[in-house]
C-alpha positions as CSV (number, residue, x, y, z in Angstrom):
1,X,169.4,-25.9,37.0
2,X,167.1,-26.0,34.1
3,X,163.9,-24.9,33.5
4,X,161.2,-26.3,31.3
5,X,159.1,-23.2,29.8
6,X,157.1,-25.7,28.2
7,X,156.1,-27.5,31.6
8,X,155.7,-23.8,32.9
9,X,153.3,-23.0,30.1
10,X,151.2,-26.0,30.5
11,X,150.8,-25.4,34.2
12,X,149.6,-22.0,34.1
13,X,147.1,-22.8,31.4
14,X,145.9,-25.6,33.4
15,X,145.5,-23.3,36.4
16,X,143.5,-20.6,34.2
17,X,141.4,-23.6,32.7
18,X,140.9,-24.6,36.5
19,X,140.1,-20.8,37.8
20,X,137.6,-20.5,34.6
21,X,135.6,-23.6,35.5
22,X,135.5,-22.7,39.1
23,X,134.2,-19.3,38.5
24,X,131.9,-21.0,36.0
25,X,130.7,-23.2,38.4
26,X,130.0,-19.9,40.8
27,X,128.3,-18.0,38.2
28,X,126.0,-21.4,37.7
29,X,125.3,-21.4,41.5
30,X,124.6,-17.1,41.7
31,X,121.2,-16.3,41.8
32,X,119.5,-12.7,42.3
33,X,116.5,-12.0,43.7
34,X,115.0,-8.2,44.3
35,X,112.2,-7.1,46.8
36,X,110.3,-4.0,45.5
37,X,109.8,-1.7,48.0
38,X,109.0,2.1,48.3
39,X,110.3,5.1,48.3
40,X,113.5,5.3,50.2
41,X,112.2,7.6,53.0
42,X,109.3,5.1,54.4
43,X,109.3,1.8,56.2
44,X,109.3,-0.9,53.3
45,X,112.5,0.2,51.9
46,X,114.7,-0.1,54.6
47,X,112.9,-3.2,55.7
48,X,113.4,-4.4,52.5
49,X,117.3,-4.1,52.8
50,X,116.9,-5.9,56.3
51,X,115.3,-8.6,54.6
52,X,117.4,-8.9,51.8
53,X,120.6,-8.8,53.8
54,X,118.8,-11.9,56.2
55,X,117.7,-14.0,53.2
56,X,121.5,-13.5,50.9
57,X,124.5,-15.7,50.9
58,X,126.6,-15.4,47.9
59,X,129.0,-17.3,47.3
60,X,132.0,-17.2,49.6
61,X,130.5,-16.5,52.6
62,X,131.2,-18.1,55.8
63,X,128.7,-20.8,56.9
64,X,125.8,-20.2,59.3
65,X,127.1,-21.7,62.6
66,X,130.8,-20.3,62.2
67,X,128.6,-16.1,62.5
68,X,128.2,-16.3,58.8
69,X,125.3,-15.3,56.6
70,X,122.3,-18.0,57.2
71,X,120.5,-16.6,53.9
72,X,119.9,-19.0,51.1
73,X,122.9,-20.7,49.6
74,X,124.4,-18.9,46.6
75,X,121.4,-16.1,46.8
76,X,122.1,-12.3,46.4
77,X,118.6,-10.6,47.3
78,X,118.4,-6.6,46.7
79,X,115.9,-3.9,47.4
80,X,115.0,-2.2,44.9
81,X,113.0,1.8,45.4
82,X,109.9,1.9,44.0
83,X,106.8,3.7,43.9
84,X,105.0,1.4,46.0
85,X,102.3,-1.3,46.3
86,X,100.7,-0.9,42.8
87,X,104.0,-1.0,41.0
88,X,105.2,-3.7,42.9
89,X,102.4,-5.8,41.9
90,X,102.5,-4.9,38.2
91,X,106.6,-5.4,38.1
92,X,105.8,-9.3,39.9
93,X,103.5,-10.1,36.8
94,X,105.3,-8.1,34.4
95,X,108.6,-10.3,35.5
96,X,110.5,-6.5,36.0
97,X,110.9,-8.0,39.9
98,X,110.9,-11.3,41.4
99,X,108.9,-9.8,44.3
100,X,107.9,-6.9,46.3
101,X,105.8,-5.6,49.0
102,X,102.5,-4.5,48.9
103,X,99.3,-3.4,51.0
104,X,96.8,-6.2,51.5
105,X,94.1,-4.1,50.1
106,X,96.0,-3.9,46.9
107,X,97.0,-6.8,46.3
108,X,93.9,-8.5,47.0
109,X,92.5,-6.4,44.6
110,X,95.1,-6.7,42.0
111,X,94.6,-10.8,42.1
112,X,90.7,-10.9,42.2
113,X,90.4,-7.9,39.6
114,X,88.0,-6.1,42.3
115,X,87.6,-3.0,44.4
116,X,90.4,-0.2,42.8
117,X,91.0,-2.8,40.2
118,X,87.6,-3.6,38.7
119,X,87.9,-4.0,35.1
120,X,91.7,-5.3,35.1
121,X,92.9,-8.5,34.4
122,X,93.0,-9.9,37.5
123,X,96.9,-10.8,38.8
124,X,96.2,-14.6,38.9
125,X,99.8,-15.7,39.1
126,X,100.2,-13.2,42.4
127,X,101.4,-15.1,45.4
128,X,102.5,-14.6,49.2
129,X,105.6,-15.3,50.5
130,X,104.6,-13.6,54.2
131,X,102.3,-11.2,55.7
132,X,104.9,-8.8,57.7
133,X,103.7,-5.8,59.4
134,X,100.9,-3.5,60.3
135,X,100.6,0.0,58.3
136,X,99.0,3.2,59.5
137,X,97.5,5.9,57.2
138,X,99.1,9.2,58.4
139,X,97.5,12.4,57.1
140,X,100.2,15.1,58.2
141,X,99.6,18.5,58.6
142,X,100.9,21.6,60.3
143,X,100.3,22.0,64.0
144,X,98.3,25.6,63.3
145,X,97.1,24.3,60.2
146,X,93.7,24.1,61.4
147,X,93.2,20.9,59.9
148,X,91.7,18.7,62.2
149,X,89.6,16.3,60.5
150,X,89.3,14.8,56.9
151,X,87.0,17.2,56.0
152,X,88.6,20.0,56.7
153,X,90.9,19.4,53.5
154,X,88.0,20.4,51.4
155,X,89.6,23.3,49.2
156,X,93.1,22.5,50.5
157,X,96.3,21.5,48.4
158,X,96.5,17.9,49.5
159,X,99.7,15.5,48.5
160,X,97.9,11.7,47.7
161,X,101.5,10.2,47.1
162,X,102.2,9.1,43.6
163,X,99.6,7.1,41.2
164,X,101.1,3.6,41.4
165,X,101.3,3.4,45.3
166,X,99.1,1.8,47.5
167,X,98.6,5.5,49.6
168,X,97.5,6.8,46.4
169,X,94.7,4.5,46.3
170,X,93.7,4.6,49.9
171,X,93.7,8.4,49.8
172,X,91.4,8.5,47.6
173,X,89.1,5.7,49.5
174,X,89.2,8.1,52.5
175,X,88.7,11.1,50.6
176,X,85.6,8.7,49.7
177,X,84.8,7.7,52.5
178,X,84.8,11.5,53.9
179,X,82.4,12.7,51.5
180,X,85.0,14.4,49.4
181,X,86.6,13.5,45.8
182,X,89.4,15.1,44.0
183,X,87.5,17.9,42.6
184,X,87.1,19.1,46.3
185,X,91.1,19.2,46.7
186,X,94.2,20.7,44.9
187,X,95.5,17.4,44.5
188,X,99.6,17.1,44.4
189,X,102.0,13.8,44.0
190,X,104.9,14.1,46.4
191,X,106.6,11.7,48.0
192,X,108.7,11.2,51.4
193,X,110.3,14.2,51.5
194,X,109.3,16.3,48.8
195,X,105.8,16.4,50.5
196,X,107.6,17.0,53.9
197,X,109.4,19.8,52.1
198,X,106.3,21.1,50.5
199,X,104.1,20.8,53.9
200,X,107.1,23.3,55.2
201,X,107.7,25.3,52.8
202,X,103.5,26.4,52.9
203,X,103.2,24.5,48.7
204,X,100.6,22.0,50.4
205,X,98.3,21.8,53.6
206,X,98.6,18.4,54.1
207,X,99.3,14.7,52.3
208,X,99.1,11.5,53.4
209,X,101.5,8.5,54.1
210,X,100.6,5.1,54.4
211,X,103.4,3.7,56.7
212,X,104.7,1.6,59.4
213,X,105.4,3.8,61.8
214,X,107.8,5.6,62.9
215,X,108.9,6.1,59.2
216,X,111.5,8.2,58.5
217,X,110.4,10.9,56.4
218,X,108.3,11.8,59.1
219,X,110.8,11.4,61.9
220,X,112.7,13.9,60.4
221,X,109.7,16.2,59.7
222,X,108.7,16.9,63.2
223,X,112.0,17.3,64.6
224,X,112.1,20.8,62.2
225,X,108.3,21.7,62.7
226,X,105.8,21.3,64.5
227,X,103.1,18.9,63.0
228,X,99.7,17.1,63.7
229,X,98.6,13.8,62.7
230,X,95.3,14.2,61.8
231,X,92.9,11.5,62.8
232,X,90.9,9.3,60.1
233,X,88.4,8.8,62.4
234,X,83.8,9.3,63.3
235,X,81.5,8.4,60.8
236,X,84.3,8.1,57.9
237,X,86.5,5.6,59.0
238,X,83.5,3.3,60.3
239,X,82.5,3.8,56.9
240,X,86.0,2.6,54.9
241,X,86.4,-0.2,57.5
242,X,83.0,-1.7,57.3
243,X,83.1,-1.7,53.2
244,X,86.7,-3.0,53.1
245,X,87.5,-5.5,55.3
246,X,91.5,-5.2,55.0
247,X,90.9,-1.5,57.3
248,X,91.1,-1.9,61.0
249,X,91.0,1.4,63.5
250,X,94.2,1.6,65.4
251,X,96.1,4.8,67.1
252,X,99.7,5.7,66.4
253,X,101.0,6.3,69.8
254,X,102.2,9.4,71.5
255,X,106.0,9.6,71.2
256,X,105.9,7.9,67.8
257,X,107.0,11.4,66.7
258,X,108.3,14.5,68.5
259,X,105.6,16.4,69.8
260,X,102.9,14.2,68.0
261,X,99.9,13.4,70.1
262,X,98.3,9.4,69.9
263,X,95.9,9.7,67.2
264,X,93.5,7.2,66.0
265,X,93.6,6.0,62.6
266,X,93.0,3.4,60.3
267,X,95.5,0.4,59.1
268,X,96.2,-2.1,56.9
269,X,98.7,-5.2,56.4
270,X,101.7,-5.1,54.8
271,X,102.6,-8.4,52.9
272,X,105.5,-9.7,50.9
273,X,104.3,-11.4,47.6
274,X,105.9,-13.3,44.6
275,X,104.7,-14.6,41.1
276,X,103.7,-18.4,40.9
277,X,106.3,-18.6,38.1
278,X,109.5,-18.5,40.8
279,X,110.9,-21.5,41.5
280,X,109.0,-23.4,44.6
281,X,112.5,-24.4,46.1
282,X,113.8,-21.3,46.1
283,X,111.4,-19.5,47.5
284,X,110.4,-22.6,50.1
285,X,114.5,-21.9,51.1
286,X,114.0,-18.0,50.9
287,X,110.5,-18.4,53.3
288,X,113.1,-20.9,55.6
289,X,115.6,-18.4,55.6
290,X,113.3,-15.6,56.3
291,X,112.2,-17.2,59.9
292,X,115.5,-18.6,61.0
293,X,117.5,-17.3,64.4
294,X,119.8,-15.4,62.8
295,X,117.0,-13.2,60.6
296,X,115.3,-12.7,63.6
297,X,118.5,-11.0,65.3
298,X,118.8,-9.0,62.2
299,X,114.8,-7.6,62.0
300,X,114.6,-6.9,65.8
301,X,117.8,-4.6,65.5
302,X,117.6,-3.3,61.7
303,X,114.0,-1.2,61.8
304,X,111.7,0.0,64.3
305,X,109.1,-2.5,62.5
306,X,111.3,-5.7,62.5
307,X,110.3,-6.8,66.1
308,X,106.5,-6.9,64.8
309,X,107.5,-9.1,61.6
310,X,107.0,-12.5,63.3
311,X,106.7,-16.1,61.9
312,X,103.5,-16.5,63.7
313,X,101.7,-13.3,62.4
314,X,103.3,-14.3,58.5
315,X,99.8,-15.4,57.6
316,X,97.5,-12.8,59.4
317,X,95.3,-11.3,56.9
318,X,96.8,-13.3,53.7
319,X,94.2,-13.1,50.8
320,X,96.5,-13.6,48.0
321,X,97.4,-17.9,48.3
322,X,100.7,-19.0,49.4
323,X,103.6,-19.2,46.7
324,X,103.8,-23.3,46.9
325,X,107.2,-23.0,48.1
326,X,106.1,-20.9,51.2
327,X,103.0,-23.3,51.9
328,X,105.4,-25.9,52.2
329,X,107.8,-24.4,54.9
330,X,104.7,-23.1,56.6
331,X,103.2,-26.6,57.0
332,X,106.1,-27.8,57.9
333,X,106.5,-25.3,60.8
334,X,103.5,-26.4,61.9
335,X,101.8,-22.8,61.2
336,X,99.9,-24.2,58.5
337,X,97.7,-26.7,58.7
């Protein structure tokens, strides 16, 4: 027997030439997409991972209908920590992230150049992919704090979250609201759970958290002390929610967190946008892969908050317009008329 090394030759570099045009051809069809989010121990970032996880298929994957991803085809989605609404908005029209998540407030703010954002350029290329789910303002404190009321953190060490999220800007609104500005607080910038740390540790009286709840930080929290939520109620909250539309009064429930009372509040949306610039088919297929069957498995088990994101609340409260690729899917889910 005999063997041709030249024949042999040729064959393997006409199987490298075929592996390099079919990995070529993958890399072509690979796209990535990331979802700002927030810091790792509140609600958008692991709904963001949930989200991401429904909306992916890369390459490879089995199909849809054989218990396969039924995310957009060749799409790898990622969530990305952040420090929140107001860097979310600035990395979308910056082009640092293809999208993110942000508070309604914000955003509409952000796009119109009004409100917290008077004097800015306003974010005309922002667009909504979905509105998702409702946020509550928490304003933790020690049970035996004696805090029980905004303005009882007059002359207290108060964590506003870091400048650049959306509970940064809606602490100080109800600090506003309350009568109070920052010269009437010791005024920290912790996050998840640093504050939490902090708030045990006797560094601050209190901080806020803007929040689907139950968020995790928080979880934690009162199952090592005992806390209060303390309500953002009276005279101030009727204030905020009559000057800012985007603030509605709502309660976070007893059992929420251990040994937490219900305690009335005030909320806001929290909505999934884009830049105008991304591509309308894309995101038309990443809205359609957002509301399939198999997403909807995913949300309802992967967060507390995923059984509230609904296709038929995904334009509640949207003041930012659709991305076109959205208002397409939505008008052709008959949502949109």
């Amino acid at each position: 027997m005999t063997f041709s090394f030249k024949g042999l030759k040729a064959a393997a570099v006409g199987a490298v030439l075929v592996t390099g045009l079919a990995t070529a051809a993958a890399a072509q069809d690979l796209k990535f997409f990331t979802i700002g989010t927030g810091g790792t121990a509140y609600t958008y970032y692991p709904v963001g991972g949930v989200i991401a996880n429904a909306i992916s298929k890369p390459p490879g994957s089995r199909e849809c209908d054989a218990g396969g991803s039924c995310g957009v085809e060749g799409l790898i989605a990622s969530a990305v920590s952040s420090r929140g609404s107001v860097d979310n908005v600035n990395a979308i029209i910056s082009g640092l992230r293809n999208s993110g998540f942000a508070q309604s407030d914000v955003a509409y703010w952000a796009f119109t150049g009004t409100g917290t954002m008077e004097g800015k350029e306003p974010a005309k290329d922002l667009r909504t992919i979905a509105a998702l789910f409702e946020e509550h303002i928490h304003l933790v404190a020690l049970a035996d704090s004696g805090i029980n009321s905004v303005a009882d953190l007059k002359g207290k060490r108060v964590s506003l979250d870091e400048p650049g999220s959306g509970t940064y800007v809606d602490a100080n609104l109800i600090l506003e609201a309350n009568g109070l500005g920052l010269d009437d607080v010791t005024a920290e910038a912790l996050k998840g759970g640093a504050a939490s740390e902090a708030l045990r540790n006797g560094k601050i009286d209190a901080f806020f958290v803007v929040a689907g709840y139950p968020t995790g930080s928080l979880v934690e929290l009162a199952s090592a002390a005992d806390i209060k939520l303390v309500p953002i109620d009276g005279d101030g909250a009727a204030a905020l929610t009559e000057k800012y539309g985007f603030f509605a009064a709502s309660d976070i429930p007893e059992g929420a967190y251990e040994g937490v009372a219900t305690t009335t509040t005030v909320a806001v949306g929290a909505q999934w946008f884009t830049s105008a610039n991304e591509d309308e088919e894309l995101i038309y297929n990443i809205t359609k892969a957002l509301w399939n069957e198999q997403s909807r498995k995913l949300l309802d088990v992967g967060h507390a908050k995923g059984k509230t994101i609904t296709a038929e609340s995904a334009l509640n409260g949207v003041g930012v317009p659709l991305h076109a690729g959205a208002e397409r899917f939505y008008k052709e889910a008959g949502l949109l008329k």
